[in-house]
C-alpha positions, 0 to 999 in steps of 0.5 A: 341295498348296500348291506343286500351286496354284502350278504350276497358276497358273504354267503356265495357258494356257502364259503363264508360259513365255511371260512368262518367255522374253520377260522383258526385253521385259516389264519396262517393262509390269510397271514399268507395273503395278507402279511401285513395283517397283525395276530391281533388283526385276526383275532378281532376279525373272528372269522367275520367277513366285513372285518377282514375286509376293514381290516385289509382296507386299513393295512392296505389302504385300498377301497373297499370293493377292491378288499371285498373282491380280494377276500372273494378270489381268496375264499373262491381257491379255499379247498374244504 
């Protein structure tokens, strides 16, 4: 059921697709966001969204949701 909430946070609204195609064109607004992410934080991240939110948890040591529903305020205000 887990790994459903998480497809379902991925793909709202088709944003997901949309940050993960245009990736290196985002990294500065998630460096931005998320300063204490390192260049090599997002390159392994790749635009893949459970790794961004591993990512944020372990920079931030913060839970898990906590770094999902930041992920999704932040893709929420993306204009494309």
């Amino acid at each position: 059921m887990t790994s459903n909430m998480n497809n379902n946070n991925m793909n709202k609204g088709g944003a997901w697709d949309r940050v993960a195609g245009k990736w290196k064109q985002l990294t500065g607004d998630v460096r931005a966001k998320w300063g204490d992410l390192t260049d090599d934080d997002l390159l392994q991240v790749n635009g893949e969204r459970e790794k961004l939110a591993g990512k944020i948890q372990e920079r931030y040591g913060i839970a898990k949701d906590e770094a999902n529903r930041q992920i999704d305020d932040w893709a929420g205000k993306l204009k494309f």
